[in-house]
C-alpha positions in Angstrom: 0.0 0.0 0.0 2.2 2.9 -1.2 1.7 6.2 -2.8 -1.8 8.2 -2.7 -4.0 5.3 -1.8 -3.0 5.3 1.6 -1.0 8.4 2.5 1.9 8.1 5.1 0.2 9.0 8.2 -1.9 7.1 10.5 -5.2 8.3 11.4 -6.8 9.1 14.4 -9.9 10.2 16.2 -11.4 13.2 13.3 -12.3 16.1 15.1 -15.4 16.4 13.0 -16.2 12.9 14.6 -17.4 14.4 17.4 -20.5 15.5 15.4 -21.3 12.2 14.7 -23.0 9.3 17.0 -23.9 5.8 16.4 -23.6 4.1 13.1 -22.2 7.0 11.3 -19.5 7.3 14.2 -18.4 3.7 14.6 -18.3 3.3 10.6 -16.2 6.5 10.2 -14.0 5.1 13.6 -13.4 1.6 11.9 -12.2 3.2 8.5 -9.6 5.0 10.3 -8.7 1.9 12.2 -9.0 -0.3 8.3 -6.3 2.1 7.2 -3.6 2.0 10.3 -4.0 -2.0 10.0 -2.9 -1.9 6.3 -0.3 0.6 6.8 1.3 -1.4 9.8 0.9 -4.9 6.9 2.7 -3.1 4.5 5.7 -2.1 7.2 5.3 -5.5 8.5 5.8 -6.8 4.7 8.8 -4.3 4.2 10.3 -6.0 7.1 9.2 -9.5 6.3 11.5 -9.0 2.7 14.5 -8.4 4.1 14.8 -10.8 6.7 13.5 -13.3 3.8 16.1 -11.9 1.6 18.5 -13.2 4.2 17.4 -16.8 4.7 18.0 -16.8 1.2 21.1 -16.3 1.3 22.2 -18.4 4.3 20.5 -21.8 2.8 21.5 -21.0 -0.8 25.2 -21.2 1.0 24.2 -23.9 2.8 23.2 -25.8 -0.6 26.5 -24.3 -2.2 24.1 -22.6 -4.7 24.3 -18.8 -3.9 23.6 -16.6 -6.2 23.7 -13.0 -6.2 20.2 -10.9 -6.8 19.4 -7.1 -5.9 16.3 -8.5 -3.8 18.4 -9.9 -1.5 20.0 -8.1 0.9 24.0 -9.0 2.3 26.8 -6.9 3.6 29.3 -7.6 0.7 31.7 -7.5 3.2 31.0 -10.5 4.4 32.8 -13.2 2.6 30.9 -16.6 2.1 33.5 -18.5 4.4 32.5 -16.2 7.3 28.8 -16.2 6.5 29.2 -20.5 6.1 30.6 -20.4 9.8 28.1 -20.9 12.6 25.3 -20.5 9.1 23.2 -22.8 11.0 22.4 -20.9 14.1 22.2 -17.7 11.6 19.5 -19.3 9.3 17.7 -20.4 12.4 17.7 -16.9 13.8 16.5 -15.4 10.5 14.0 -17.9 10.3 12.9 -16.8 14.1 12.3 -13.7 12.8 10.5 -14.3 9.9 8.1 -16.4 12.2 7.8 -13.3 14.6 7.1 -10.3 12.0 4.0 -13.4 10.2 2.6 -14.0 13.8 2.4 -9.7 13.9 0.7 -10.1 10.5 -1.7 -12.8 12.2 -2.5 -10.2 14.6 -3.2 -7.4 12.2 -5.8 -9.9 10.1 -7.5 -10.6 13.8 -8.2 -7.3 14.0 -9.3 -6.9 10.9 -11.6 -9.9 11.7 -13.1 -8.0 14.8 -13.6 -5.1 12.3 -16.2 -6.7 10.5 -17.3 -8.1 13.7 -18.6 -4.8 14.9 -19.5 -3.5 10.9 -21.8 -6.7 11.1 -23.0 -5.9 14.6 -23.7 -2.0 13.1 -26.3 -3.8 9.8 -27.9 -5.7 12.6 -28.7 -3.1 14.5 -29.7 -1.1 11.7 -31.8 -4.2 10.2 -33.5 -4.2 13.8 -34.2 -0.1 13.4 -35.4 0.3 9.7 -36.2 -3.3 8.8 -34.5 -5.9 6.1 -33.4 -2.8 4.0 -31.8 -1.1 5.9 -32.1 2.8 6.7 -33.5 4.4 3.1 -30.8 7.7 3.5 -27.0 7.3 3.1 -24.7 7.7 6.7 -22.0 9.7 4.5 -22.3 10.7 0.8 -23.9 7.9 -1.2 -23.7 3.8 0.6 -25.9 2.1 2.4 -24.6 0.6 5.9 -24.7 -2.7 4.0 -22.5 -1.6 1.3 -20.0 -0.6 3.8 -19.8 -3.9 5.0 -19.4 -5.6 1.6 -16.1 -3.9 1.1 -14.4 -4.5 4.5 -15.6 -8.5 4.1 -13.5 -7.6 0.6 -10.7 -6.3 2.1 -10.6 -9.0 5.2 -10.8 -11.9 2.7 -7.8 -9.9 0.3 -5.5 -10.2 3.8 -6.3 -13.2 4.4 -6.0 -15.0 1.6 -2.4 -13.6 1.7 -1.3 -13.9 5.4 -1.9 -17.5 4.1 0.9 -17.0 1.2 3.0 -15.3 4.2 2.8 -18.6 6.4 3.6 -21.0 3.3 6.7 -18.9 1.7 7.9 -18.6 5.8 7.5 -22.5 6.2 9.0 -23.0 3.0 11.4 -20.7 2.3 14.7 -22.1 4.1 14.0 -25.6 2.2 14.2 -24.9 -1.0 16.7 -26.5 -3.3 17.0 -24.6 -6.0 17.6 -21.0 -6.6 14.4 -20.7 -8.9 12.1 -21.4 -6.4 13.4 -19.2 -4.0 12.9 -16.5 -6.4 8.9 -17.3 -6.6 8.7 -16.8 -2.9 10.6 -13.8 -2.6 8.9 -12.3 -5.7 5.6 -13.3 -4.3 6.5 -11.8 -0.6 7.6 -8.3 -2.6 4.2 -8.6 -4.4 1.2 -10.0 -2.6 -0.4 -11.5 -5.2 -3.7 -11.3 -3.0 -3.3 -7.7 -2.2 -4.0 -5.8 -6.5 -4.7 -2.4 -6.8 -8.5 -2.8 -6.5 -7.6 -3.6 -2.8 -5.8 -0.6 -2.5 -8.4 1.3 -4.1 -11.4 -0.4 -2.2 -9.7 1.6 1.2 -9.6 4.6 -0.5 -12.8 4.6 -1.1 -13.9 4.0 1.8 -12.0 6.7 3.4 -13.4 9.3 1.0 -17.4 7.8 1.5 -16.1 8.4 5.3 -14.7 12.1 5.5 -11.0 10.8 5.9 -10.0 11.9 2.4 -11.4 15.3 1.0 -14.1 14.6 -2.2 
């Protein structure tokens, strides 16, 4: 998530929240909170890269199959003998730390999973209210509560098809044999196959139905 789609600043409580109450409030509330979460993902995945970058290396030495590419990242001056001694504990404390920053991805798409928790708990109290469909005036500009929830199931479904490429490519990615396949991970880990534009446009919309971004 990089350029104008989500800006480089987190979001917070809007002052001109304090005009709004129920529905309105706690939709406007969870867009800002959509946004941190996929702004903390996409540090997390910055992170992720490099340390995966690195367990490249180490088991490509191990398998006496290094290769050099600009993705991965190594102090060139390290020579291969020093990196080959003690290369075991090394690739096991990369490894560690590939685990650590995907269980901190796990715990940004449980979040996002309590997000539409309360979005669905909103459309049932607004089916309640106004009946199956819902109030007949928009909360914002132009959607429907349901429509709100649509795209947040969208975006939670996006993450977590790929925190599910995240696990694999961390299970995986210290066993590979050959220098090809390594490539597909780290490729896939740069690129989040799961994660297109449309995903990246789906937040910004919802921040500018919400007030967060100016129409």
């Amino acid at each position: 998530l990089s350029g104008d789609v989500t800006g480089s600043e987190r979001l917070g409580p809007c002052v001109s929240c304090s005009a709004l109450t129920g529905s309105a409030r706690k939709i406007k509330d969870n867009a800002a909170d959509w946004h941190n979460l996929m702004m903390r993902w996409e540090t997390l995945n910055e992170e992720g890269l490099k340390v995966a970058g690195n367990i490249d290396v180490f088991s490509s030495l191990s398998s006496s199959s290094f290769q050099d590419d600009e993705l991965l990242l190594v102090d060139e001056r390290s020579s291969s003998s020093s990196l080959q001694t003690g290369g075991a504990a090394e690739l096991q404390d990369k490894c560690c730390k590939l685990q650590d920053i995907v269980e901190k991805m796990i715990a940004v798409v449980t979040k996002m999973e309590r997000l539409i928790t309360s979005q669905t708990g909103v459309e049932d109290l607004e089916e309640f209210q106004y009946g199956p469909d819902g109030r007949k005036f928009p909360l914002f500009h132009s959607w429907n509560t349901k429509r709100f929830g649509d795209l947040c199931r969208v975006l939670l479904e996006a993450f977590s098809q790929e925190l599910k490429l995240k696990q694999l490519i961390q299970q995986e990615l210290a066993h590979t044999v050959t220098s090809d396949l390594s490539m597909v991970y780290l490729s896939c880990w740069l690129h989040q196959p799961f994660i297109p534009p449309k995903i990246r446009f789906t937040l910004e919309a919802l921040l500018l139905e919400t007030g967060h971004r100016p129409l």
